[in-house]
KEFIVEX-830786 format. One line per 5 residues: number of its first residue (from 1); their letters; for each residue x, y negated, z negated of N, C-alpha, C. Coordinates in nm, 2 decimals. Each point is the difference from the previous one (the first is absolute). Layout:
N
NUM> a> X Y Z X Y Z X Y Z | ...
REM end
This chain:
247
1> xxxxx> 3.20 -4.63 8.33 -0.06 -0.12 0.04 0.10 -0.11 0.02 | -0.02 -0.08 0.06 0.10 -0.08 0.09 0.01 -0.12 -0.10 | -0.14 -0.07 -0.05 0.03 -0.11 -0.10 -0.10 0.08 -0.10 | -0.03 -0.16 -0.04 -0.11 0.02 -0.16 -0.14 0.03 0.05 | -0.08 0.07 -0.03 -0.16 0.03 0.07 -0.02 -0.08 -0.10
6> xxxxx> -0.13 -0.09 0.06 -0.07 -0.10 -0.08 -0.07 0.08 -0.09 | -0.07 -0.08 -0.11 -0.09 0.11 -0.04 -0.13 -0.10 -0.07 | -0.12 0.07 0.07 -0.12 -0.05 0.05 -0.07 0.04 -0.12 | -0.09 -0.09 -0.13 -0.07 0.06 -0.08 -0.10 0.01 0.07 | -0.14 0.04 -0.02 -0.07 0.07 0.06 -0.12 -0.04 -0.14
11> xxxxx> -0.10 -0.11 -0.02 -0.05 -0.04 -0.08 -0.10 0.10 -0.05 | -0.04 -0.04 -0.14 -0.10 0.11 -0.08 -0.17 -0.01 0.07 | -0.08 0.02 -0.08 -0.13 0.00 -0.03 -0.04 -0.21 0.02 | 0.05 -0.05 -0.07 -0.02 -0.13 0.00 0.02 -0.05 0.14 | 0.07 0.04 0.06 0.07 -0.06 0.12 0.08 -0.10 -0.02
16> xxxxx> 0.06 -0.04 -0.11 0.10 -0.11 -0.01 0.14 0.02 0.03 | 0.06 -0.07 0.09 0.15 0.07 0.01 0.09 -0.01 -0.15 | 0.10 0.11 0.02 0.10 0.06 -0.10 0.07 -0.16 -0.08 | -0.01 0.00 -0.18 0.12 -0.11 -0.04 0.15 0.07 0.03 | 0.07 -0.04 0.10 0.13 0.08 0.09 0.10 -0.08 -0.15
21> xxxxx> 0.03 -0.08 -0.06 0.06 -0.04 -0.10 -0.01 0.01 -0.10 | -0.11 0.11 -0.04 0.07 0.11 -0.09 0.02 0.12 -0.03 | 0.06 0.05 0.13 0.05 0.07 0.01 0.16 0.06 0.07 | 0.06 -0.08 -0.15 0.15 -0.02 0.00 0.06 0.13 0.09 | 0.01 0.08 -0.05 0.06 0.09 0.07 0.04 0.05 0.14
26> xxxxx> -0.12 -0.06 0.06 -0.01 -0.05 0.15 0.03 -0.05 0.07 | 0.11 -0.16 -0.08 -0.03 -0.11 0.05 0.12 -0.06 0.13 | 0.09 0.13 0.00 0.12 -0.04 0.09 -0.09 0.06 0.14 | -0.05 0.09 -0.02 -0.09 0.02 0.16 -0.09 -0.10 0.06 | -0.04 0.04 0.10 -0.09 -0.09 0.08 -0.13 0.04 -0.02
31> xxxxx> -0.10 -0.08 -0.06 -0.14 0.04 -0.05 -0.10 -0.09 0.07 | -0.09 0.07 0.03 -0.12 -0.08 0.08 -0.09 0.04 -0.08 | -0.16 -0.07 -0.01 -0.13 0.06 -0.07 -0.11 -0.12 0.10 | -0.09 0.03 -0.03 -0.10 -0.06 0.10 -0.16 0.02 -0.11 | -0.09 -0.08 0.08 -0.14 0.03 -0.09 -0.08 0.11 0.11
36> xxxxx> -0.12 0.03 -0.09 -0.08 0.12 0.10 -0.05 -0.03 0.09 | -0.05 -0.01 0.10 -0.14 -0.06 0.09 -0.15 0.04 -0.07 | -0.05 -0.11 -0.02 -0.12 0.00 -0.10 -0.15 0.06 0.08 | -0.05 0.09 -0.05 -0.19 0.01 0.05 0.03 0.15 0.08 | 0.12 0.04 -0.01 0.05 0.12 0.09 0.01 0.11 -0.07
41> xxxxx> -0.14 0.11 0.02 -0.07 0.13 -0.03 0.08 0.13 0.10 | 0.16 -0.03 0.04 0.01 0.09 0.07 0.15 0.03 -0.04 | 0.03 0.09 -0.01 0.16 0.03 -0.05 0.09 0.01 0.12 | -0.06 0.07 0.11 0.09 -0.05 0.13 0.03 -0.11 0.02 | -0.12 -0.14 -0.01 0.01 -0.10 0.04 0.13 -0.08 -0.13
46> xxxxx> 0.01 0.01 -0.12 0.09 -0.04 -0.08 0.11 0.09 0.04 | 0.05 0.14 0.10 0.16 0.02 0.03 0.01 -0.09 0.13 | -0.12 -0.01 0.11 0.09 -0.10 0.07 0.01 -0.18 0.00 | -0.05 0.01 -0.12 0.07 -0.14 -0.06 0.09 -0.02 -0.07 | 0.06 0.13 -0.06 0.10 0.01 -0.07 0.09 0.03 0.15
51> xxxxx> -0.03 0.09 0.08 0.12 0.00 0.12 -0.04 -0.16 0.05 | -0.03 -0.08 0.00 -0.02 -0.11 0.05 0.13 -0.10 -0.07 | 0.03 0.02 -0.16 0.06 -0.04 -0.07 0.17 0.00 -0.01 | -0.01 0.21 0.11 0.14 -0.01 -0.02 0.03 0.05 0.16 | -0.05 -0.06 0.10 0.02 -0.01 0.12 0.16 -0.07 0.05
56> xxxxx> 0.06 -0.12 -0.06 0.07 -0.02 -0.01 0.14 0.02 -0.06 | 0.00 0.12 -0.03 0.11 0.04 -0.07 0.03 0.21 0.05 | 0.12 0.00 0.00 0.04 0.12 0.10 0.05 0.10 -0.13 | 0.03 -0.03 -0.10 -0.01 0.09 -0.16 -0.09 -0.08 -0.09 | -0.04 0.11 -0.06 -0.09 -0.03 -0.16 -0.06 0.12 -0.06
61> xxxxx> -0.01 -0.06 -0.15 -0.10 0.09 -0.05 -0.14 -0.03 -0.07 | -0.08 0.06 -0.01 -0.12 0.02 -0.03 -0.03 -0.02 -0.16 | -0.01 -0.11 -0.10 0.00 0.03 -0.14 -0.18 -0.01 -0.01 | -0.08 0.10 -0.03 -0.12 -0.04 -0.01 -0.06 0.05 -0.13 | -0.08 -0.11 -0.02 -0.03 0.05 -0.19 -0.16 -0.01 0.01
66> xxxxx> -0.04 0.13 -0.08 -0.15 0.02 0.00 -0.09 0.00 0.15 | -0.10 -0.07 0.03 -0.05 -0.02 0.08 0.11 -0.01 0.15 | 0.11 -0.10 -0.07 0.10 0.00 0.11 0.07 0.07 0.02 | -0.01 0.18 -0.10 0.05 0.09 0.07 0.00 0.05 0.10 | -0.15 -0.01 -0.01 -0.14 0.08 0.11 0.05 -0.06 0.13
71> xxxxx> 0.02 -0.14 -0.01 0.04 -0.09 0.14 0.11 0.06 0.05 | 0.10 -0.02 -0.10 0.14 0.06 0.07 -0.01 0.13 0.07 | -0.05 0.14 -0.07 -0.02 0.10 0.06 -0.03 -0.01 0.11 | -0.13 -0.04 0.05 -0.06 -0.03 0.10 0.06 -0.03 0.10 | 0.11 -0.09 -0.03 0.05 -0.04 0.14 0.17 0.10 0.01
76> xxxxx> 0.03 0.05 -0.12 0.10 0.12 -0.01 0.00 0.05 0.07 | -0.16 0.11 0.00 -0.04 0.10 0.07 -0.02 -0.02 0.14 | 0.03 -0.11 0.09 0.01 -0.05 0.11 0.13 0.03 0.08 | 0.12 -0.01 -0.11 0.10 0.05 0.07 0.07 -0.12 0.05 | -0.01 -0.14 -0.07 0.04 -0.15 0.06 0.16 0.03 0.00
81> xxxxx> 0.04 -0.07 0.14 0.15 0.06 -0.01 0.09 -0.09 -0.09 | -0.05 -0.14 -0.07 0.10 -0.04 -0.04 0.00 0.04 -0.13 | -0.09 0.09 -0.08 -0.01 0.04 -0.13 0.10 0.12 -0.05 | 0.11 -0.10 -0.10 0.09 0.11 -0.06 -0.02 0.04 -0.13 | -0.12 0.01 -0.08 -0.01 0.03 -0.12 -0.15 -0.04 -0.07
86> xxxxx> -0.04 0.10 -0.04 -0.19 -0.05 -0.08 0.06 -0.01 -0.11 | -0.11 -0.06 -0.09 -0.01 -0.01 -0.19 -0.10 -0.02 -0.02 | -0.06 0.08 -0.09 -0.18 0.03 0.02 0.02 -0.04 -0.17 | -0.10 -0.05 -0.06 -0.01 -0.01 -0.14 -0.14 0.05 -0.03 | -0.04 0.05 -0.10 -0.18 -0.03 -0.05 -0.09 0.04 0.11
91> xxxxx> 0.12 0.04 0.13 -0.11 0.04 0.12 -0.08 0.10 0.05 | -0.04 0.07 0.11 -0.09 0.06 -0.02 0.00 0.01 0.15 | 0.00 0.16 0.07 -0.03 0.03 0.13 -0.13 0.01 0.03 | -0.09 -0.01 -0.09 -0.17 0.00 -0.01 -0.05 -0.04 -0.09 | -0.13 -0.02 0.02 -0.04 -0.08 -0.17 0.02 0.09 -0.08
96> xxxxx> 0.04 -0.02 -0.14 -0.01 0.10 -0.08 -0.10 0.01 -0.08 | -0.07 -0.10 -0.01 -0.14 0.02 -0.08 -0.13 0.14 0.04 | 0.06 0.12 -0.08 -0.10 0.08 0.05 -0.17 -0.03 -0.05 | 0.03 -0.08 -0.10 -0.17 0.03 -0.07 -0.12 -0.05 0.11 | -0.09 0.05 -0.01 -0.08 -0.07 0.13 -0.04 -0.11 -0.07
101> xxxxx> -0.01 0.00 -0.17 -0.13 -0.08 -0.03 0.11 -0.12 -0.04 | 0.17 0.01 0.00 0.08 -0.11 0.03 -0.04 -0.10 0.15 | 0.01 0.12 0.10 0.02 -0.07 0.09 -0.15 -0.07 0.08 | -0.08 0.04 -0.07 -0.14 -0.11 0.03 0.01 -0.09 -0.12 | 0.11 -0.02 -0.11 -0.04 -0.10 -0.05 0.08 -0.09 0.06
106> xxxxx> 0.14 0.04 0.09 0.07 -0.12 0.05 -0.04 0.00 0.11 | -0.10 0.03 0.07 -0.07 -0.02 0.13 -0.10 -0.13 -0.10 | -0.04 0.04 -0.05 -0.11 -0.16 -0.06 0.07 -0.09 -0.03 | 0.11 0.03 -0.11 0.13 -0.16 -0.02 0.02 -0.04 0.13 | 0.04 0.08 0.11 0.08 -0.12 0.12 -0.14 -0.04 0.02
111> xxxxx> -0.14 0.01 -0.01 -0.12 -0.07 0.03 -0.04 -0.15 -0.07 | 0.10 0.00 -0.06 -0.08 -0.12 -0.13 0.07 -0.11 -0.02 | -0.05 -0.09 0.00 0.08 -0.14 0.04 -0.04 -0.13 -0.13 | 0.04 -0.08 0.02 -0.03 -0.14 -0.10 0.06 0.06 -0.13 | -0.06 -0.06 -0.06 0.01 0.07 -0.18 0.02 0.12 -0.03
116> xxxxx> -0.09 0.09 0.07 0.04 0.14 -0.02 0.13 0.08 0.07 | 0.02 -0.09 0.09 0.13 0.05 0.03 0.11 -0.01 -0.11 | 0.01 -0.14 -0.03 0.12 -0.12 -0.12 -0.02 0.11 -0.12 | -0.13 -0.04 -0.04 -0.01 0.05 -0.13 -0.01 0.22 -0.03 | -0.07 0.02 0.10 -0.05 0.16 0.00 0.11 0.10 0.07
121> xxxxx> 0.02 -0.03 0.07 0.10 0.08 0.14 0.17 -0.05 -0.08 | -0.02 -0.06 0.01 0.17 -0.06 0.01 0.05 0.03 -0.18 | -0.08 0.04 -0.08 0.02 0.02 -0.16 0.01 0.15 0.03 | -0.12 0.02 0.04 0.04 0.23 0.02 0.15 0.02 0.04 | 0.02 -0.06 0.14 0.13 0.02 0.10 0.11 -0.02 -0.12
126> xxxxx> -0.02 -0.13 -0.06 0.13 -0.03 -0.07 0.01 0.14 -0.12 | -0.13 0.00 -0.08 0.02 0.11 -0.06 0.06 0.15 0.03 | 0.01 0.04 0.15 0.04 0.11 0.03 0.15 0.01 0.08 | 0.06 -0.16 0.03 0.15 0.01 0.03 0.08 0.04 -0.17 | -0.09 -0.08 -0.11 0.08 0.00 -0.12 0.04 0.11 -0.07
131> xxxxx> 0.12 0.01 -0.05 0.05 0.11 -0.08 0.04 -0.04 -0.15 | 0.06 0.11 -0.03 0.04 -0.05 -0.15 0.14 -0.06 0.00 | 0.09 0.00 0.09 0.10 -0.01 0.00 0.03 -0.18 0.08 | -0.13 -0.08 0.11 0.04 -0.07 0.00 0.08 -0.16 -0.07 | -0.04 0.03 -0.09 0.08 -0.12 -0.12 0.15 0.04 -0.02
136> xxxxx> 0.03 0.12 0.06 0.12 0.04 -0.06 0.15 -0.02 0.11 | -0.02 -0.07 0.12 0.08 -0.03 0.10 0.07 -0.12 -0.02 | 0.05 -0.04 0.14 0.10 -0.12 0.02 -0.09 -0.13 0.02 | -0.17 0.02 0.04 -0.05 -0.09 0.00 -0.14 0.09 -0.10 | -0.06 -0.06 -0.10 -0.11 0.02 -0.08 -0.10 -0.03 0.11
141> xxxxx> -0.10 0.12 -0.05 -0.13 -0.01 0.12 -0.08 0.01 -0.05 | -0.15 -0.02 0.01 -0.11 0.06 -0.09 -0.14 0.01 0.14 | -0.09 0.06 -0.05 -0.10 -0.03 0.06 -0.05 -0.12 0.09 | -0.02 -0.12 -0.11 -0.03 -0.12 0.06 0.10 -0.04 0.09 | 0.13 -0.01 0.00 0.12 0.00 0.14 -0.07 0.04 0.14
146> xxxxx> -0.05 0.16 -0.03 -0.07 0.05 0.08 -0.08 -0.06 0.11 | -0.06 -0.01 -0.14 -0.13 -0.13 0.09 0.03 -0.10 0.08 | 0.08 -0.06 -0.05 0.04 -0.11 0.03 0.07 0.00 0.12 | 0.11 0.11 0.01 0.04 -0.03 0.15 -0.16 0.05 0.11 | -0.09 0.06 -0.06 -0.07 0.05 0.09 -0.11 -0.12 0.04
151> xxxxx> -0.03 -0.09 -0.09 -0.08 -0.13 0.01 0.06 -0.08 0.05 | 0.18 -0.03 0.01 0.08 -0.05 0.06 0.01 0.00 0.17 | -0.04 0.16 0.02 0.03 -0.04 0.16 -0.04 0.15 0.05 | -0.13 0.05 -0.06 -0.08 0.12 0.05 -0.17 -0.09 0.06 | -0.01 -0.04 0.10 -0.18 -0.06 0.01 -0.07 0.18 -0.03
156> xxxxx> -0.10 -0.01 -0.04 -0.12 0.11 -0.03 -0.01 0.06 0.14 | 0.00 -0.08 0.11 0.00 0.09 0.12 0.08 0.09 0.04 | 0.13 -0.07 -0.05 0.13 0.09 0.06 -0.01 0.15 -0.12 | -0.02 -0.04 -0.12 -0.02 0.11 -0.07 -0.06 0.07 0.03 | -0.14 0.03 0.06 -0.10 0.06 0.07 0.04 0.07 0.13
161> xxxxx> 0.09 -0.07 0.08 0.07 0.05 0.11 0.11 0.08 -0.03 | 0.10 -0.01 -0.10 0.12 0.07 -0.04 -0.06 0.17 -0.07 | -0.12 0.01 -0.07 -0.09 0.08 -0.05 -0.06 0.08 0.11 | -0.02 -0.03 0.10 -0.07 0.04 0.10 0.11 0.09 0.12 | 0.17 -0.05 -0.03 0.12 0.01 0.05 0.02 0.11 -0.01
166> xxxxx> 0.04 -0.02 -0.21 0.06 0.14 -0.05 -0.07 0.10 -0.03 | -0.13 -0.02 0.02 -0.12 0.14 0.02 0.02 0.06 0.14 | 0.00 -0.09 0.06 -0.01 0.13 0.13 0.16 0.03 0.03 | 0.08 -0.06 -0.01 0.16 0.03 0.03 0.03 0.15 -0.03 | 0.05 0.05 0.10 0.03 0.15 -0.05 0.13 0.04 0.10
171> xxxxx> 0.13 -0.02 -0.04 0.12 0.07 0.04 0.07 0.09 -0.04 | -0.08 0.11 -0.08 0.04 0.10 -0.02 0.05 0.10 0.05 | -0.05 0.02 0.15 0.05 0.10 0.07 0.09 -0.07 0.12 | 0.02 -0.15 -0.01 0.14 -0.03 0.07 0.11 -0.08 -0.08 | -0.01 0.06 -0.14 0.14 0.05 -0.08 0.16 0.03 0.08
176> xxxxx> -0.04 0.13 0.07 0.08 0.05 0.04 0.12 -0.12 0.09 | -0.12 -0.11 0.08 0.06 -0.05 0.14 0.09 -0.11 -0.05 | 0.00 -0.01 -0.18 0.18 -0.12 -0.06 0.08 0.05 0.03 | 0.08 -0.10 0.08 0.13 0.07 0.00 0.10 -0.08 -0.03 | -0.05 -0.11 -0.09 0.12 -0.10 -0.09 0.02 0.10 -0.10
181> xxxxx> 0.12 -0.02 -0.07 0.03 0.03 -0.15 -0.13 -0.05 -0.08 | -0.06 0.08 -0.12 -0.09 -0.05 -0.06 0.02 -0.03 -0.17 | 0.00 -0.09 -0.04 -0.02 -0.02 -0.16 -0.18 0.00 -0.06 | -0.03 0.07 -0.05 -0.11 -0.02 -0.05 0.01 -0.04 -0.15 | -0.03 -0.14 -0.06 -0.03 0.00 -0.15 -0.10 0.01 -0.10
186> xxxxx> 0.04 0.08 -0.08 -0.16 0.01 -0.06 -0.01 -0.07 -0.13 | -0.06 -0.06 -0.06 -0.05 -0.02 -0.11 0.00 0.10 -0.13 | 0.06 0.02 -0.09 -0.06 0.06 -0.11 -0.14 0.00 -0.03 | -0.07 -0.07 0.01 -0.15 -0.02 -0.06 -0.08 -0.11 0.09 | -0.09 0.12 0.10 -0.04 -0.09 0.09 -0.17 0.06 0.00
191> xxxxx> -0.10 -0.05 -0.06 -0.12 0.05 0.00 -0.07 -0.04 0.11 | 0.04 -0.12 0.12 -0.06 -0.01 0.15 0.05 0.11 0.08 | 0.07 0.06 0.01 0.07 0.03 0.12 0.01 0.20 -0.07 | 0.07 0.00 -0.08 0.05 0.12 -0.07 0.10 0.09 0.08 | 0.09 0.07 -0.10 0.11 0.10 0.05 -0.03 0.08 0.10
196> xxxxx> -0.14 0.01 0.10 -0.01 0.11 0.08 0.04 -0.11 0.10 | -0.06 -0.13 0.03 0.07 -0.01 0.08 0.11 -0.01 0.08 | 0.10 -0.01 -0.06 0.19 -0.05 -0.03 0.01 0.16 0.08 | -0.04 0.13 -0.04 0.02 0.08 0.01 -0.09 0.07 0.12 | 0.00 -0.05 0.03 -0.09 0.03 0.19 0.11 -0.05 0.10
201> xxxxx> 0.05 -0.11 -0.02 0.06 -0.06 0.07 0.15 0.05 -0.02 | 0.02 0.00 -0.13 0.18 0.09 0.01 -0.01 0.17 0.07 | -0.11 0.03 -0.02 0.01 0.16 0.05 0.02 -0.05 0.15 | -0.12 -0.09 0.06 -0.02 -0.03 0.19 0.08 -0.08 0.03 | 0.08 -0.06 -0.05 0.13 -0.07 0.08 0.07 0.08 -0.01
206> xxxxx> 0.05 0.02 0.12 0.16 0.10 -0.01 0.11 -0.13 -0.07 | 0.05 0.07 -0.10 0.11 -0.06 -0.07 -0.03 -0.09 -0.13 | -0.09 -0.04 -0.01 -0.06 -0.09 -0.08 0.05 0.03 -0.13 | -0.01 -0.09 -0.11 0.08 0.01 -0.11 -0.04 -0.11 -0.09 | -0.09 0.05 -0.08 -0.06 -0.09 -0.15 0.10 0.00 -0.15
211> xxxxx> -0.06 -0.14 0.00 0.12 -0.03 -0.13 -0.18 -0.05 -0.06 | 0.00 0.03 -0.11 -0.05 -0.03 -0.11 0.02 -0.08 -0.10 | -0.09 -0.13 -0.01 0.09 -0.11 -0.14 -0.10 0.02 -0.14 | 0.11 0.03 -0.05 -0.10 0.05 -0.18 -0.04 -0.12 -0.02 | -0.09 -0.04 -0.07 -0.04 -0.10 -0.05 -0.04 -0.06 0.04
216> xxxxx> -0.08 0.01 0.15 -0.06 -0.12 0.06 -0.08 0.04 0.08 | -0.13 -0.08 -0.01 -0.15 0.00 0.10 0.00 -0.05 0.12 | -0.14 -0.02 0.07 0.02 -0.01 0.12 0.01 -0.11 0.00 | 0.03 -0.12 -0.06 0.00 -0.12 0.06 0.19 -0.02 0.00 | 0.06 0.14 -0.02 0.20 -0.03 -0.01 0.06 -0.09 0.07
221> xxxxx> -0.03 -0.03 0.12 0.09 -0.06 0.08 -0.04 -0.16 -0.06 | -0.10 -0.04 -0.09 -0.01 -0.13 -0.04 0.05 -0.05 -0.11 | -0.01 0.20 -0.12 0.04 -0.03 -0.09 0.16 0.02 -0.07 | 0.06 0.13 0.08 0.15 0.01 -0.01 0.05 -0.03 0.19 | -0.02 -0.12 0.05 0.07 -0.03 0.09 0.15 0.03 0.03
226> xxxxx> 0.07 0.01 -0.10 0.16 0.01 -0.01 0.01 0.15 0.01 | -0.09 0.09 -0.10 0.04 0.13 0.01 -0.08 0.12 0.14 | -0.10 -0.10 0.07 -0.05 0.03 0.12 0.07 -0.03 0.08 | 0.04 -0.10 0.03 0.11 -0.05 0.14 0.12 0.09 -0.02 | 0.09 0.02 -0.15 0.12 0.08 -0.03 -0.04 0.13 0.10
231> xxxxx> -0.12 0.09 -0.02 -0.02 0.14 0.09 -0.02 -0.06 0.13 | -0.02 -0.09 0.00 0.00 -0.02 0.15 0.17 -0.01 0.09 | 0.02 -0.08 -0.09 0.16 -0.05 0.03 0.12 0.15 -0.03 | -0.03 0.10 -0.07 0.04 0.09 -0.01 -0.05 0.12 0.14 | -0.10 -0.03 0.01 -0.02 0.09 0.12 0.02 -0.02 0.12
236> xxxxx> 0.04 -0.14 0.01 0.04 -0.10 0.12 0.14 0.06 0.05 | 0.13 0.00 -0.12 0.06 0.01 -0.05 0.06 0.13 0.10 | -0.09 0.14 -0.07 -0.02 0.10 0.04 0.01 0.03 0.17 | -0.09 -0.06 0.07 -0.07 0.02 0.12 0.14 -0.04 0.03 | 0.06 -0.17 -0.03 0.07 -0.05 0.11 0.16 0.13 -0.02
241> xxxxx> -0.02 0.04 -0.10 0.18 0.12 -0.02 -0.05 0.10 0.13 | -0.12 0.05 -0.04 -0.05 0.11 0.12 0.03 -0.04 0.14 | -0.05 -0.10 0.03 0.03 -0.08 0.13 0.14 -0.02 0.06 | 0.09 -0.06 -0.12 0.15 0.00 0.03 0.06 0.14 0.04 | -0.05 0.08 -0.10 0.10 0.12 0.03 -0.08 0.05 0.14
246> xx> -0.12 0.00 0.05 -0.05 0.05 0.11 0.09 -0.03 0.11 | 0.03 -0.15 0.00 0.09 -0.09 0.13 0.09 0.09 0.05
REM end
């Protein structure tokens, strides 16, 4: 690589762009993060807003967490030429929710709005990012956090649209077409998402390579920031030695 590839977070479920300042480990690179486009029920339509994002820049990589894994993928599997590297966290080439009688209950939550969204929807959700290990990071998290960023800067519509996104999204069988270097991070203890999916995506990317952080649920990247960004910055690390010696 010629310079530094920027590196693009790629926002969660909330849609709120990345806090880029805490995550020391990072902080000598060039970091961009952006918000989601809100009411948008389509997962193509959130990659070419994310290629909309990084149109202006000739290296970068892909940091997408959760929901914003799905994004990044998406536009991976496209083959964008200025992408030198993915980072998939918590993410997921397909929904992973197999239960049916889950996924007619989050076809009703993205349905419900006012109070029942605040009070009903947005308490379940927080209850199913939490683990046992969030209290135990560089930033203390709990449930109500949860909420909060999601009352913060989720409207009930966009929730209903983002639900409607990662149900039908399915890039499973164009796995194969990454051809960045891949980091995939998994959570120790993630009851939304779970270990099958981490492991769909390291088999179907050629090369792909999961690091695992003990002790931490799916909300990691908010709660050990320092030791999330460090695998990132190590894998960064990695790519750019491969690259040199390539020249």
């Amino acid at each position: 690589m010629a310079h530094e590839p920027t590196l693009v977070f790629v926002p969660c479920f909330s849609g709120a762009p990345w806090e880029l300042g805490r995550l020391a480990p990072l902080a000598h690179r060039p970091l961009r993060t952006y918000r989601l486009p809100e009411g948008v029920d389509d997962m193509e339509v959130y990659a070419d807003h994310l290629a909309a994002q990084v149109a202006d820049l000739d290296d970068y990589v892909l940091v997408g967490d959760s929901f914003g894994a799905n994004v990044a993928l998406a536009l991976a599997v496209r083959r964008p030429a200025g992408l030198r590297g993915l980072v998939m966290s918590g993410g997921f080439a397909a929904d992973p929710v197999s239960s049916p009688l889950w996924k007619g209950a989050m076809r009703v939550m993205g349905r419900l709005r006012g109070g029942l969204y605040r009070q009903v929807v947005l308490r379940a959700h927080a209850r199913r990012l939490s683990s046992p290990h969030d209290g135990e990071g560089q930033v203390p998290w709990s449930a109500a956090d949860s909420r909060r960023l999601f009352l913060d800067n989720t409207p009930a519509a966009s929730f209903g649209a983002r639900v409607t996104a990662a149900l039908a999204a399915d890039y499973t069988a164009r796995l194969g077409r990454v051809e960045a270097p891949t980091l995939i991070i998994t959570p120790s203890h993630d009851e939304l998402i779970g270990p099958e999916a981490a492991g769909i995506m390291r088999t179907g990317i050629p090369g792909a390579r999961e690091v695992v952080l003990e002790r931490t649920g799916h909300m990691f990247r908010f709660t050990h920031p320092v030791t999330y960004a460090r695998a990132v910055e190590e894998f960064l690390a990695r790519v750019g030695e491969v690259a040199h010696a390539g020249r």
